[in-house]
C-alpha positions as CSV (number, residue, x, y, z in Angstrom):
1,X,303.6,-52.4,31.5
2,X,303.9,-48.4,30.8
3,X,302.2,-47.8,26.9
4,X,304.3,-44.2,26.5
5,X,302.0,-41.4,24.8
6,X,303.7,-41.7,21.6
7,X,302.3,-45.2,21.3
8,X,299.2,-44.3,22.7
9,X,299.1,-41.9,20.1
10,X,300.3,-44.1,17.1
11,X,297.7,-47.1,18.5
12,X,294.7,-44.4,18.1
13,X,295.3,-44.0,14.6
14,X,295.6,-47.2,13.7
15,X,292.4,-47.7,15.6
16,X,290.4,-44.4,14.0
17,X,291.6,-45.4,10.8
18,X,290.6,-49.3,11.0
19,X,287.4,-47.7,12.1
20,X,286.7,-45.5,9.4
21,X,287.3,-47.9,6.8
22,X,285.0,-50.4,8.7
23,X,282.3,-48.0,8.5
24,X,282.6,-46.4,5.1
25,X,284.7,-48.2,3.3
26,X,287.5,-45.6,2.3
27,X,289.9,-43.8,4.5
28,X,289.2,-40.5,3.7
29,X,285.3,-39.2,2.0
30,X,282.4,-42.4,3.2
31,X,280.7,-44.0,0.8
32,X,277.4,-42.8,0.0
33,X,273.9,-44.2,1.9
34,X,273.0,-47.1,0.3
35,X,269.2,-46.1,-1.5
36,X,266.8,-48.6,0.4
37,X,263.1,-49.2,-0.7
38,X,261.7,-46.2,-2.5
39,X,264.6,-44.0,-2.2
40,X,266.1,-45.2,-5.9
41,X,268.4,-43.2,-7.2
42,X,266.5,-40.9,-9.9
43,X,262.7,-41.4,-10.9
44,X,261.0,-41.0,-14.0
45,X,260.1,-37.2,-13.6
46,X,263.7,-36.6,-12.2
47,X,266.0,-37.0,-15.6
48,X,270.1,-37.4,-15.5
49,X,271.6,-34.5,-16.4
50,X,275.3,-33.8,-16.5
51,X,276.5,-30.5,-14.4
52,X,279.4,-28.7,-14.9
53,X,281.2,-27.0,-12.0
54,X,281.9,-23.3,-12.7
55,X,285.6,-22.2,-13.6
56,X,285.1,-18.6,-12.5
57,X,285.7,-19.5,-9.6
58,X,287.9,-21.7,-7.0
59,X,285.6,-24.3,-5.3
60,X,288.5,-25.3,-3.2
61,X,288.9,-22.0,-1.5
62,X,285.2,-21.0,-1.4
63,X,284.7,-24.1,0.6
64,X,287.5,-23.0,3.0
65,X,286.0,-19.0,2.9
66,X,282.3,-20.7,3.4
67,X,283.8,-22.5,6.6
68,X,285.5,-19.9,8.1
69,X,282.9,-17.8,8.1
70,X,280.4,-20.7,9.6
71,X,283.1,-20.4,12.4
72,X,284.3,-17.2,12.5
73,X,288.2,-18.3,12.5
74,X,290.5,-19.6,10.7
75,X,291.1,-23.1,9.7
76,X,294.2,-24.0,11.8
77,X,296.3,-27.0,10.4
78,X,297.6,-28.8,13.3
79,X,297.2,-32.0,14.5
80,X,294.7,-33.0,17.1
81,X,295.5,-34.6,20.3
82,X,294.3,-37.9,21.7
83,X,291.1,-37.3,23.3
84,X,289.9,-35.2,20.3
85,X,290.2,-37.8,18.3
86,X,288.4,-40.5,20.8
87,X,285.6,-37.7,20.6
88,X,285.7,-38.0,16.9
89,X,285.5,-41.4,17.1
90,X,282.8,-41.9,19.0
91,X,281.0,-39.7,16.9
92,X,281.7,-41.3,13.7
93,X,280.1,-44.6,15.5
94,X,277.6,-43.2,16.7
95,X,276.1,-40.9,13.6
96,X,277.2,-44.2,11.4
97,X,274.7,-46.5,13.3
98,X,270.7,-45.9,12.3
99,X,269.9,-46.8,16.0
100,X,272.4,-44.1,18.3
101,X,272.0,-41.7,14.7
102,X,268.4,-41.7,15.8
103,X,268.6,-40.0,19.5
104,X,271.2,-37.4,17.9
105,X,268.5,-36.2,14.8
106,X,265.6,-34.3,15.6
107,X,262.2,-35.5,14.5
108,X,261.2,-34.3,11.6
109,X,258.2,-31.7,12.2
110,X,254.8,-33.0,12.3
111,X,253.4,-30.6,9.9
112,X,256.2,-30.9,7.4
113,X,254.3,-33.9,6.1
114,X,250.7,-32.2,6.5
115,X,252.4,-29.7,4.2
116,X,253.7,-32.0,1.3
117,X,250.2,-33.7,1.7
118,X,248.7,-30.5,0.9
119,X,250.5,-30.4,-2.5
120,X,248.3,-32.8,-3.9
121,X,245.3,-31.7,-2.1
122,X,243.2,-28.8,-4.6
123,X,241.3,-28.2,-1.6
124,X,243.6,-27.4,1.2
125,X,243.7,-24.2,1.6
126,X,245.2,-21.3,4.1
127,X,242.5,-22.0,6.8
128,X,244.3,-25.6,7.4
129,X,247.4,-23.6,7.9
130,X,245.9,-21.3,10.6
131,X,244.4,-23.5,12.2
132,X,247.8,-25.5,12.5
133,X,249.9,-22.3,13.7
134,X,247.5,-20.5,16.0
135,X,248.0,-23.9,18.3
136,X,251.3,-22.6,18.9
137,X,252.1,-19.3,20.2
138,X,256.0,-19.7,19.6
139,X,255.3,-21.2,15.9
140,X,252.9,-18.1,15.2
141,X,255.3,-15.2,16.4
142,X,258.2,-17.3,14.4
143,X,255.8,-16.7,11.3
144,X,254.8,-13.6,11.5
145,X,258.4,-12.5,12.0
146,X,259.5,-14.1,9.2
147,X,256.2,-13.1,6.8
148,X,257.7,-9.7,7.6
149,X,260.7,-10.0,5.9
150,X,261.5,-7.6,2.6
151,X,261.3,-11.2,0.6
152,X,257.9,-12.4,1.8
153,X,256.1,-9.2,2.3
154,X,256.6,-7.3,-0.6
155,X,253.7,-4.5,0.0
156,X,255.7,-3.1,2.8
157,X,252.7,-3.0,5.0
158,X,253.8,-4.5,8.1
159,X,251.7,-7.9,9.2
160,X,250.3,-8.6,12.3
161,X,248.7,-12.0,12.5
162,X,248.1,-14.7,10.8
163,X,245.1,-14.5,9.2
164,X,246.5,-11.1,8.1
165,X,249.9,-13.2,6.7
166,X,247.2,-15.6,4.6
167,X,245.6,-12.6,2.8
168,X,249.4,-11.2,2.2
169,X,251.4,-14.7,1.4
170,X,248.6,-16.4,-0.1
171,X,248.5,-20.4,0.4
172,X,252.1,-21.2,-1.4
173,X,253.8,-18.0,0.6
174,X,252.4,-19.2,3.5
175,X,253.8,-22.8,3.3
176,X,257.2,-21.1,2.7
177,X,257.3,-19.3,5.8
178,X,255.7,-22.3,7.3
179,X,258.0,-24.3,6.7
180,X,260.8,-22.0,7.6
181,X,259.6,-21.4,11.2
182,X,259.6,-25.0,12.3
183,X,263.0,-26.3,10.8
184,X,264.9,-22.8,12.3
185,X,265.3,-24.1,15.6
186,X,266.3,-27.4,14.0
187,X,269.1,-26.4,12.4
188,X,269.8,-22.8,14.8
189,X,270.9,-24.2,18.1
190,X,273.1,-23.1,20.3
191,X,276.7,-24.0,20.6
192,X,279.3,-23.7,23.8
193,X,282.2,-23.0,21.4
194,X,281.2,-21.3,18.1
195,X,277.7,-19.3,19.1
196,X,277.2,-18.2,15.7
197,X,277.6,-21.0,14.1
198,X,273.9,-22.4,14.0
199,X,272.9,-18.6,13.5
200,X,275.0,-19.0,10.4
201,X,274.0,-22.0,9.1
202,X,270.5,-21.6,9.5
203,X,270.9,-17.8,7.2
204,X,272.6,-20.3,4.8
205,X,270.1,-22.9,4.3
206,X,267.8,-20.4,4.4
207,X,269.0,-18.6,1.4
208,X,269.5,-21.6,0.0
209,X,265.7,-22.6,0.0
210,X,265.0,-19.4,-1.2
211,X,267.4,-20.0,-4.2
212,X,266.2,-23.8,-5.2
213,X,262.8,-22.3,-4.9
214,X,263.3,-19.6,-7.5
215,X,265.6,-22.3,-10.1
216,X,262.6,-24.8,-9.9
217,X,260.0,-22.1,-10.7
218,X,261.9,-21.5,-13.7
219,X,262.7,-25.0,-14.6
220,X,259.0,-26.8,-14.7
221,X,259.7,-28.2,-11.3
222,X,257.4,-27.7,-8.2
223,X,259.0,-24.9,-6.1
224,X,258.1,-26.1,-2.3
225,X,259.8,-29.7,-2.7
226,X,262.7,-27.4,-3.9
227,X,262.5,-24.8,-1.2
228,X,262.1,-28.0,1.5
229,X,265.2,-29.6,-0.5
230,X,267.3,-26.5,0.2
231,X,266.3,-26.3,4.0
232,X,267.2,-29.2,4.8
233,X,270.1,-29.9,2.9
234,X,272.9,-28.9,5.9
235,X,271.5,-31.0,8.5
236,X,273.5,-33.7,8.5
237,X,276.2,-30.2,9.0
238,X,274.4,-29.1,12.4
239,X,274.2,-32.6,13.4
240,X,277.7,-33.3,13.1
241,X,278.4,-30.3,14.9
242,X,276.2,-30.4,17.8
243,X,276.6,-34.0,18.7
244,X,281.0,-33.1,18.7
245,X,279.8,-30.1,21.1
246,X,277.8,-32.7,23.1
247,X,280.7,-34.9,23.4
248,X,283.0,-32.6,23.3
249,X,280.9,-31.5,26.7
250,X,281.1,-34.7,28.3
251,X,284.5,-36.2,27.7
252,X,286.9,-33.4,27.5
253,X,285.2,-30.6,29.3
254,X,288.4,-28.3,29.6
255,X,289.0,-28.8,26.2
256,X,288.2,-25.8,23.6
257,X,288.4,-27.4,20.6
258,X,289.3,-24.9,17.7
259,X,287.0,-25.4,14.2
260,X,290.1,-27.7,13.2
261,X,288.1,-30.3,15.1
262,X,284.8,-29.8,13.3
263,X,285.8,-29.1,9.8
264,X,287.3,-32.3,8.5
265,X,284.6,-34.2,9.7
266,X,281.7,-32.0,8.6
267,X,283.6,-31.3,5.0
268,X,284.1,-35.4,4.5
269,X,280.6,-36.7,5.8
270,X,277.6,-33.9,5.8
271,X,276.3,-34.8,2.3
272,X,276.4,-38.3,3.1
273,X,274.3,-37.9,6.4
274,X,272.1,-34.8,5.3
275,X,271.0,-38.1,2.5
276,X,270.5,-40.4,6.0
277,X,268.5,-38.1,7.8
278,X,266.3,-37.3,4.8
279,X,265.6,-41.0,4.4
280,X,264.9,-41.6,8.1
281,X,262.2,-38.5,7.8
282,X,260.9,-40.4,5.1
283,X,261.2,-37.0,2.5
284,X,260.0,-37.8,-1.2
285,X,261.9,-40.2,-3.5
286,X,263.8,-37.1,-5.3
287,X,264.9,-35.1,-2.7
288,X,266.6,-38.0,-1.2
289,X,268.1,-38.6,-4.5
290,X,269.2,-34.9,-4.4
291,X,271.5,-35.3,-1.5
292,X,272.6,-38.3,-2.5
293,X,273.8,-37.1,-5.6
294,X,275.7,-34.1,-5.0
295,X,279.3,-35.8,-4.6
296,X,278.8,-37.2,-7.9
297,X,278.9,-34.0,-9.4
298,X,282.1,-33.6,-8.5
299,X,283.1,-36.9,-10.6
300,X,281.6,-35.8,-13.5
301,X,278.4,-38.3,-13.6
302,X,275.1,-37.2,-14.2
303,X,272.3,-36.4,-11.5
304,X,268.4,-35.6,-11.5
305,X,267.1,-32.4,-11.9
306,X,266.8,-31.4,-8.6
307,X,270.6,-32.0,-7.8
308,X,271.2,-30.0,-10.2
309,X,268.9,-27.1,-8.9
310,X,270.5,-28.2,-5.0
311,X,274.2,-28.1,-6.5
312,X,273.8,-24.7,-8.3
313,X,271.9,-22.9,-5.5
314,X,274.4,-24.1,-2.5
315,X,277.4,-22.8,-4.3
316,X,276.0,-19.3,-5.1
317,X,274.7,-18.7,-1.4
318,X,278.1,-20.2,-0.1
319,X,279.3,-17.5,-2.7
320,X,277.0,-14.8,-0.9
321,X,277.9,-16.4,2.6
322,X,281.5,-15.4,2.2
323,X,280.8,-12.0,0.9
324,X,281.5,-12.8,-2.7
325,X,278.7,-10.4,-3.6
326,X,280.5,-7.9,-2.5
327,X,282.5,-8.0,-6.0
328,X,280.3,-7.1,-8.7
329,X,282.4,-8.4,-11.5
330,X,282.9,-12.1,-10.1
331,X,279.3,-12.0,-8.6
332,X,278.4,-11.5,-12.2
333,X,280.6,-14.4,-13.6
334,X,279.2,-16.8,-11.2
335,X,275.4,-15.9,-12.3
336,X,276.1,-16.2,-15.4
337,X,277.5,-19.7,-15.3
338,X,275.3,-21.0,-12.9
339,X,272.4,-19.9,-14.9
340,X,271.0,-17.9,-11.7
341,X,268.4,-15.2,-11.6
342,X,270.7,-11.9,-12.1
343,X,268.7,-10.4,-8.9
344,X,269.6,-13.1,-7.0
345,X,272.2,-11.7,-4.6
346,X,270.0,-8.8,-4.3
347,X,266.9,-10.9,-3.3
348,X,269.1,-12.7,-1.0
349,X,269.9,-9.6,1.2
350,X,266.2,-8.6,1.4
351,X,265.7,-11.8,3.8
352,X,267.1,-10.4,6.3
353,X,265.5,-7.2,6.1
354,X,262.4,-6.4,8.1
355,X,259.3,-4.8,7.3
């Protein structure tokens, strides 16, 4: 018997839908990760605060601005054809089961640990961190280059080595930049369709660290568990992304699928999965709480203390991202509100300045 497109077609939705109700339980946003083990939902040093979303500003249409400029394009509304939505499917399956979700994620890297470790340590000191990059030629030119950024280096005497970047950064500085250079190339990667998009992102989340970092100094909480949260926060974004290109790759190969493909997907499920991934990498209790919170700021319940930092910091550099700094009277409105460091756009644009 001949099934005519138009069935074919009607018989996929069913199926997508069926399936995303299966997985997440709603048809449209998943339910958040379950908290498993020591992942609980606040801790004792992590109060519940309420937030409330700025007014001085549309969070509907930054969203959209923020996206198209992750894409460079507009966001098309059409509908998608068949075998874009089979690739969707498959990706919803496999990023919604801990097993396949685990050959899609990088590891997390080694010395991210080492680093939270050292935290706790009063001994550890820059010589550990030396010692750790000098191993690595790549690793060591990615930290140099980013110690020489107007943000990090601000004595505007060019560095040229490490040892040189441990007198300059000191040991906090140096487990910044640290940091940094090992998650870029997790969240930077390269992309057959949208080639700035990783680029993009990675600028994003980069400013973003820098952002929870300077809101925790200020608010009694420890600054590198911040500046971790806030590079880390968009992976479950790139993941989503990259494992549609990969897909997108092997199933439909003369397909270019417009950002219309990515969007909905990324928009509905990156906060939930950013939460996954931090609990697979085994991050500390309140971080994972972090991500885990952030939709519920949007339903008006309260969160900890670093959702709050996360929540405020993501929508000022998706602010910056879209150029809203360009306008000094709404830029101005938005600090205000979001109780932000008045510099902050300023100090923004200096990390991408080199020395």
């Amino acid at each position: 018997m001949r099934v005519s497109n138009a069935d074919m077609d009607r018989r996929t939705i069913m199926f997508l839908r069926s399936l995303w109700k299966g997985l997440f339980g709603r048809n449209t946003v998943p339910e958040l990760p379950e908290d498993h083990g020591n992942h609980q939902a606040s801790t004792a040093s992590d109060a519940l605060v309420l937030v409330d979303p700025p007014v001085s500003i549309d969070l509907g249409l930054l969203e959209s601005q923020f996206y198209e400029n992750l894409f460079d394009s507009p966001i098309e509304d059409a509908e998608l054809n068949v075998p874009q939505k089979l690739v969707l499917n498959a990706v919803k399956f496999t990023l919604s089961d801990p097993d396949k979700r685990s050959n899609c994620v990088p590891q997390l890297p080694a010395v991210i640990p080492r680093l939270m470790r050292s935290l706790r340590d009063a001994e550890s000191s820059g010589k550990d961190y030396v010692n750790i990059i000098n191993k690595d030629p790549v690793l060591s030119a990615a930290v140099v280059r980013l110690a020489n950024s107007a943000y990090y280096n601000r004595s505007s005497v060019h560095i040229e080595s490490i040892d040189r970047a441990v007198v300059k950064l000191g040991v906090d500085g140096l487990r910044s930049v640290l940091s940094a250079a090992v998650m870029q190339p997790i969240i930077q990667r390269n992309s057959p369709y949208f080639n700035q998009f990783g680029l993009k992102l990675w600028q994003h989340s980069l400013c973003c660290a820098v952002t929870c970092e300077l809101l925790a100094s200020r608010e009694a909480l420890e600054p590198y568990k911040a500046y971790l949260l806030g590079l880390a926060h968009d992976i479950g974004k790139i993941t989503i992304f990259s494992e549609l290109c990969k897909q997108f790759q092997l199933n439909s190969p003369n397909d270019r699928p417009g950002c219309k493909v990515f969007v909905p997907l990324i928009k509905d499920y990156s906060n939930q999965l950013s939460a996954r991934i931090a609990q697979d990498w085994d991050l500390p209790n309140n971080l994972c709480s972090a991500l885990n919170q952030q939709l519920l700021i949007g339903e008006g319940k309260p969160v900890g203390d670093y959702a709050r930092i996360l929540y405020r910091a993501n929508l000022a550099c998706e602010f910056y991202a879209s150029g809203g700094h360009e306008h000094p009277a709404e830029a101005a409105k938005l600090i205000a509100e979001l109780d932000l460091p008045a510099d902050l756009f300023h100090t923004l644009g200096s990390l991408g300045v080199e020395i």
